[in-house]
MDTraj code that builds the backbone (N, CA, C; nanometers):
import mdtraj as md
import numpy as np

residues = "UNK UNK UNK UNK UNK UNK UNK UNK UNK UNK UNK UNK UNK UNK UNK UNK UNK UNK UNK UNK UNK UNK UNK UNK UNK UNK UNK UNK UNK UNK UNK UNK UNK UNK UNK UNK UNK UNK UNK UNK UNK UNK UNK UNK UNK UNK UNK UNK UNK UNK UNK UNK UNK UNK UNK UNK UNK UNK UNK UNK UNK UNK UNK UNK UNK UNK UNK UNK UNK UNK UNK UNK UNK UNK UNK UNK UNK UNK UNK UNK UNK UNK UNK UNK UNK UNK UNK UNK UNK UNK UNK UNK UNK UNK UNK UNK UNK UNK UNK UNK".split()
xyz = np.array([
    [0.0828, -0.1174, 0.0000],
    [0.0000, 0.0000, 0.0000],
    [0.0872, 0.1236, 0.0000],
    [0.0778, 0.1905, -0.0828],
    [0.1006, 0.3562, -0.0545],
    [0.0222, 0.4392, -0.0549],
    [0.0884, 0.5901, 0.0091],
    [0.0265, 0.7044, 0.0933],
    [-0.0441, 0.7739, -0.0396],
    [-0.1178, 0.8452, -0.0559],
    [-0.2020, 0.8982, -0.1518],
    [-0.1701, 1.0356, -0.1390],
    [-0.1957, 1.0815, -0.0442],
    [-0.1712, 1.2348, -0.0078],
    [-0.0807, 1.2768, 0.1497],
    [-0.0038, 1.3824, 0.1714],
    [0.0732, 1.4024, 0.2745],
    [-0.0250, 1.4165, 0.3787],
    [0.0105, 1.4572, 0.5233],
    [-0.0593, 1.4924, 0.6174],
    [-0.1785, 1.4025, 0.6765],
    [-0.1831, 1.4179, 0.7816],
    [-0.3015, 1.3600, 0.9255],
    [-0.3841, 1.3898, 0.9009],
    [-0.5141, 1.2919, 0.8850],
    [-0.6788, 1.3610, 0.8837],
    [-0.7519, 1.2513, 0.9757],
    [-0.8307, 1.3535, 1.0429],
    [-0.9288, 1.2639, 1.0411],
    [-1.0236, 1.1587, 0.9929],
    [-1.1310, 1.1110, 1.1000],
    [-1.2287, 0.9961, 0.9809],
    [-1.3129, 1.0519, 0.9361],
    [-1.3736, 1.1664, 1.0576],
    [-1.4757, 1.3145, 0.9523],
    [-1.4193, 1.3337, 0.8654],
    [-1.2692, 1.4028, 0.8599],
    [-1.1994, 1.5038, 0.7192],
    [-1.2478, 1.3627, 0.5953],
    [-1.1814, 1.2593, 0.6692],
    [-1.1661, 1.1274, 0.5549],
    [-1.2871, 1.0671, 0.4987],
    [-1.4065, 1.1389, 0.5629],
    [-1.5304, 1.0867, 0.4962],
    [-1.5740, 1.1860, 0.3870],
    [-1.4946, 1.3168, 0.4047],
    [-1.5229, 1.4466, 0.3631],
    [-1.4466, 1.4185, 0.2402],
    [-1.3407, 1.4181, 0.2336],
    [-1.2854, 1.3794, 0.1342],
    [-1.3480, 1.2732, 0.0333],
    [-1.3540, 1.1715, 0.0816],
    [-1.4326, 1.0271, -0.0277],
    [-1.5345, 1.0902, -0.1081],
    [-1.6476, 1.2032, -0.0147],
    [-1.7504, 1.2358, -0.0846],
    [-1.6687, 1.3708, -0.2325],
    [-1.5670, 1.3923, -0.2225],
    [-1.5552, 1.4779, -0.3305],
    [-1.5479, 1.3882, -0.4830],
    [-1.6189, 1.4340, -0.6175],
    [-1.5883, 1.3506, -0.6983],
    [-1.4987, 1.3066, -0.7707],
    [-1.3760, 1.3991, -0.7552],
    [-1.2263, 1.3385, -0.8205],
    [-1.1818, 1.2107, -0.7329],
    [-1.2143, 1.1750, -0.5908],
    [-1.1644, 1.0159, -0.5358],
    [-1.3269, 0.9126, -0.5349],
    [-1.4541, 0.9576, -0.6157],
    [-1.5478, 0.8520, -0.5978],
    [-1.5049, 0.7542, -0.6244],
    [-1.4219, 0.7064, -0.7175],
    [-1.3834, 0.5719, -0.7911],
    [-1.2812, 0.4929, -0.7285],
    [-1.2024, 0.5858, -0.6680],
    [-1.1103, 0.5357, -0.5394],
    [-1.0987, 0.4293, -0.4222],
    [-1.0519, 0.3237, -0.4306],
    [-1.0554, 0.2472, -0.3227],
    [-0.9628, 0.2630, -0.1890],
    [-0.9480, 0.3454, -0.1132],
    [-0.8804, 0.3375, -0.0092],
    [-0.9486, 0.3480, 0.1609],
    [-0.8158, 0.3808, 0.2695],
    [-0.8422, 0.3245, 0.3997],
    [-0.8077, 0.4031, 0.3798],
    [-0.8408, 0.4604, 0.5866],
    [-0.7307, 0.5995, 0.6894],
    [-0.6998, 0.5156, 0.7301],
    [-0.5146, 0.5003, 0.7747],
    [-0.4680, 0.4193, 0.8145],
    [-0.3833, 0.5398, 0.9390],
    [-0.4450, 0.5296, 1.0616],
    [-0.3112, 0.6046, 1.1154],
    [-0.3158, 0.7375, 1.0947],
    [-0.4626, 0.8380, 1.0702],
    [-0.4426, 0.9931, 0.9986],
    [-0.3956, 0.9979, 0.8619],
    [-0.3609, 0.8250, 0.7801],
    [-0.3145, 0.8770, 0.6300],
    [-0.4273, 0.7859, 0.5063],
    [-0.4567, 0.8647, 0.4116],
    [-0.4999, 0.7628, 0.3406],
    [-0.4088, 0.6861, 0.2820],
    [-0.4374, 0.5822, 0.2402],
    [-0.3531, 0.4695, 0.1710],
    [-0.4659, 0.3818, 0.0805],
    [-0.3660, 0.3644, -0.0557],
    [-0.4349, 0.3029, -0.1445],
    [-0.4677, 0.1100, -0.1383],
    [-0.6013, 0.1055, -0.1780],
    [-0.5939, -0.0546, -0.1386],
    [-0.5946, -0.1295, -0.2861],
    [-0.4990, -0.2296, -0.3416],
    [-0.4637, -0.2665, -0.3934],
    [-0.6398, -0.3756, -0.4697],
    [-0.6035, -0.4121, -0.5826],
    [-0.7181, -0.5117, -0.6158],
    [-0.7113, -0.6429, -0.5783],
    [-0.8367, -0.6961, -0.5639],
    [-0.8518, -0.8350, -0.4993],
    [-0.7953, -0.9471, -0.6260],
    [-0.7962, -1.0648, -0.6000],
    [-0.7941, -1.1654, -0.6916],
    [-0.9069, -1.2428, -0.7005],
    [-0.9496, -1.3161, -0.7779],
    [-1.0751, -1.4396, -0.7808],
    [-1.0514, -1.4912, -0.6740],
    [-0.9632, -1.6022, -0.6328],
    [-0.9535, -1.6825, -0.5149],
    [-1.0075, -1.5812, -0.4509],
    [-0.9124, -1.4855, -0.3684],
    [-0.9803, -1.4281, -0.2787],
    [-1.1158, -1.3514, -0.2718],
    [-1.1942, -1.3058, -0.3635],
    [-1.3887, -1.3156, -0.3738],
    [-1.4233, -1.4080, -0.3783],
    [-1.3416, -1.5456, -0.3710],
    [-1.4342, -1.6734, -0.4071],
    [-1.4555, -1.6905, -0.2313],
    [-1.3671, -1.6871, -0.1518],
    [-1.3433, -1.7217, -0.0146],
    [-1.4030, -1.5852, 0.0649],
    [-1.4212, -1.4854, 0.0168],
    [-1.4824, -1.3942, 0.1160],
    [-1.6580, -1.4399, 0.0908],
    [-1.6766, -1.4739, -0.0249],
    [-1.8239, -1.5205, -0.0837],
    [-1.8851, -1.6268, 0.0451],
    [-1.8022, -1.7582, -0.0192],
    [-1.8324, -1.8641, 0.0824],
    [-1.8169, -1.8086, 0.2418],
    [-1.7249, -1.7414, 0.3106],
    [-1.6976, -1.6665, 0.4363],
    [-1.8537, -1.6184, 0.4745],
    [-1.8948, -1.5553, 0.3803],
    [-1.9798, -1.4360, 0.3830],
    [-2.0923, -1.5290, 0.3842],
    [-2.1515, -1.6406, 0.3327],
    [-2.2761, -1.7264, 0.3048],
    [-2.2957, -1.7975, 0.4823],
    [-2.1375, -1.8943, 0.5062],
    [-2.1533, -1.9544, 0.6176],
    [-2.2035, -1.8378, 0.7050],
    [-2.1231, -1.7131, 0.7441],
    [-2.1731, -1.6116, 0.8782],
    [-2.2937, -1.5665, 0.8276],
    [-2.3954, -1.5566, 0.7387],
    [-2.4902, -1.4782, 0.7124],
    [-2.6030, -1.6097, 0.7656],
    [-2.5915, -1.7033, 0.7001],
    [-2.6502, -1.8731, 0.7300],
    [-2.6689, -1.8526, 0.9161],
    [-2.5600, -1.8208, 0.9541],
    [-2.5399, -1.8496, 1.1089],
    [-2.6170, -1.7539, 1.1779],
    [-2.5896, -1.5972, 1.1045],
    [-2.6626, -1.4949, 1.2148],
    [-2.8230, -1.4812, 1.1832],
    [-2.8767, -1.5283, 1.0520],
    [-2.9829, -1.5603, 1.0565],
    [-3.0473, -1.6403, 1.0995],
    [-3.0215, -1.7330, 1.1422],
    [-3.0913, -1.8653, 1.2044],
    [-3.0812, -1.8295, 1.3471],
    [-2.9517, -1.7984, 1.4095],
    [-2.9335, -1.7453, 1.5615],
    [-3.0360, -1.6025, 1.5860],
    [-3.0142, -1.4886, 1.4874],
    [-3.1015, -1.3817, 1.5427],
    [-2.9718, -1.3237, 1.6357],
    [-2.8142, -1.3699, 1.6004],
    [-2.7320, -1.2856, 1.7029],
    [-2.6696, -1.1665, 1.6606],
    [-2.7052, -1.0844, 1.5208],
    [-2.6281, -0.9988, 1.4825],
    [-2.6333, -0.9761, 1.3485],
    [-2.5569, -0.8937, 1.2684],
    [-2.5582, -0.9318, 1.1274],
    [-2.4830, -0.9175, 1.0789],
    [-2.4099, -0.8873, 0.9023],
    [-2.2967, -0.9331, 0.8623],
    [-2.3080, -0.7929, 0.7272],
    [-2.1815, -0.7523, 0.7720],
    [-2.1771, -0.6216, 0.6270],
    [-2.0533, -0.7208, 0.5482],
    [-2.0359, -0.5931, 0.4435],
    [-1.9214, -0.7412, 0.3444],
    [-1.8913, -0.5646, 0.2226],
    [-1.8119, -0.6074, 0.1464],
    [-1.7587, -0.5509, 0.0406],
    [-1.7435, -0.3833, 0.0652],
    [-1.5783, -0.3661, 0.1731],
    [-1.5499, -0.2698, 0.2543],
    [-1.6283, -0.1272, 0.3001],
    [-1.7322, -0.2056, 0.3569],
    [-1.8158, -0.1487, 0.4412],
    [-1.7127, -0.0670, 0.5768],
    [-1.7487, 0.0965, 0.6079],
    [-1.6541, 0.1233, 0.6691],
    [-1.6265, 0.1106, 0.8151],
    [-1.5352, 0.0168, 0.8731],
    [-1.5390, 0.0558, 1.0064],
    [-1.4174, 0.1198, 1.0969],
    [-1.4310, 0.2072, 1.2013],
    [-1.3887, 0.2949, 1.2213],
    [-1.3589, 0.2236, 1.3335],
    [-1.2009, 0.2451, 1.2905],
    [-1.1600, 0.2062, 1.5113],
    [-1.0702, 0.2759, 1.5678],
    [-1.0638, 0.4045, 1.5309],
    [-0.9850, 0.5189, 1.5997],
    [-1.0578, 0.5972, 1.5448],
    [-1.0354, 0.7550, 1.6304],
    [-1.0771, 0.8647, 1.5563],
    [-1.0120, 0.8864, 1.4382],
    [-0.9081, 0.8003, 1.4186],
    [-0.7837, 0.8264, 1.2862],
    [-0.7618, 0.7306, 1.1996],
    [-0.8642, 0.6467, 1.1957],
    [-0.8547, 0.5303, 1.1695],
    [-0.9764, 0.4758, 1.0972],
    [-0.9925, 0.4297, 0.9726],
    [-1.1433, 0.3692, 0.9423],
    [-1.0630, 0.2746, 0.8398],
    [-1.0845, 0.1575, 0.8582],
    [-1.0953, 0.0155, 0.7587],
    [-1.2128, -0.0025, 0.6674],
    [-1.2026, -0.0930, 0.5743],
    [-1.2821, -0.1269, 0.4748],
    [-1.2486, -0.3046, 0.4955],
    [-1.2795, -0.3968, 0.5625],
    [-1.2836, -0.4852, 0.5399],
    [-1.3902, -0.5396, 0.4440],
    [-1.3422, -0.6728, 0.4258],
    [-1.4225, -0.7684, 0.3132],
    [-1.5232, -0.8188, 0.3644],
    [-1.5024, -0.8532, 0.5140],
    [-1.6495, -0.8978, 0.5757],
    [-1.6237, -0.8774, 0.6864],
    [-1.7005, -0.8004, 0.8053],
    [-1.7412, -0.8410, 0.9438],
    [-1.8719, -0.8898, 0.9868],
    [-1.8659, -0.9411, 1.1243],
    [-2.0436, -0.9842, 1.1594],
    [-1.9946, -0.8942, 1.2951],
    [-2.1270, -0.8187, 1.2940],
    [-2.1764, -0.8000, 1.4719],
    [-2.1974, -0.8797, 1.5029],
    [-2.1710, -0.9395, 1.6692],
    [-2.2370, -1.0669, 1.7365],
    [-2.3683, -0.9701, 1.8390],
    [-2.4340, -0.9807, 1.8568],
    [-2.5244, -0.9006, 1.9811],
    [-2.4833, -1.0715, 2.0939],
    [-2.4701, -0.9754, 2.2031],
    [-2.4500, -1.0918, 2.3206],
    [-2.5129, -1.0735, 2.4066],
    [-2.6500, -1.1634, 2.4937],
    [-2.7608, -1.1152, 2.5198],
    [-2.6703, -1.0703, 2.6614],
    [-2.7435, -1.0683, 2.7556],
    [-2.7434, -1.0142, 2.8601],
    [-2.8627, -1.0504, 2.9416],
    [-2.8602, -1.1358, 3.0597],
    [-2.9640, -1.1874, 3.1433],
    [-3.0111, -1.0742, 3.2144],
    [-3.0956, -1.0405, 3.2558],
    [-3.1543, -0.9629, 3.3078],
    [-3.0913, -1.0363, 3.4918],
    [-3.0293, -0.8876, 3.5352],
    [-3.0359, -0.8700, 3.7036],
    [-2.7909, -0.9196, 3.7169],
    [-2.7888, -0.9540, 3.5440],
    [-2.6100, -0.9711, 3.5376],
    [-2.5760, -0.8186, 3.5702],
    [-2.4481, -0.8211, 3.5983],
    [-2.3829, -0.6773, 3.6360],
    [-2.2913, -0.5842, 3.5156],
])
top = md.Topology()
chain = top.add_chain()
for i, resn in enumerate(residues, 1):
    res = top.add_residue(resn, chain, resSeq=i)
    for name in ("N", "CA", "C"):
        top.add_atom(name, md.element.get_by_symbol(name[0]), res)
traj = md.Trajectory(xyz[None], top)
């Protein structure tokens, strides 16, 4: 991966940015305050995020524990920081009523 542009931004600035139309077509992450470019996938690897993506979707539907985004949906785990993974699932984890 390389840096796209100099300088620290935020995931606001970095959402601000995506929406301008010279980077719509653009695939990248904030990695760290920087954007960085994300390289293209291969077949194998959509064939295995596919199947990935069928088993956890199969699972959280039948359980009712959560659900499953896929094809770098953004998630943010710093203020400086937002990923595009290929697939995550929320789990919801109940909670008994009167636990601490």
């Amino acid at each position: 991966m390389s840096t796209i542009i100099a300088g620290k931004m935020t995931v606001v600035e970095y959402l601000a940015w995506c929406e301008r139309p010279e980077n719509a077509e653009r695939r990248t992450e904030l990695v760290h305050g920087e954007i960085v470019d994300m390289g293209p996938t291969a077949r194998l690897h959509g064939a295995l995020c596919g199947l990935i993506g069928i088993l956890l979707y199969d699972y959280l539907r039948q359980s009712g524990a959560g659900y499953l985004t896929t094809n770098d949906a953004g998630l943010q785990i710093s203020y400086d920081t937002m990923r595009g993974p290929d697939i995550f699932d929320l789990i919801f984890i109940p909670v008994e009523k009167g636990s601490p």
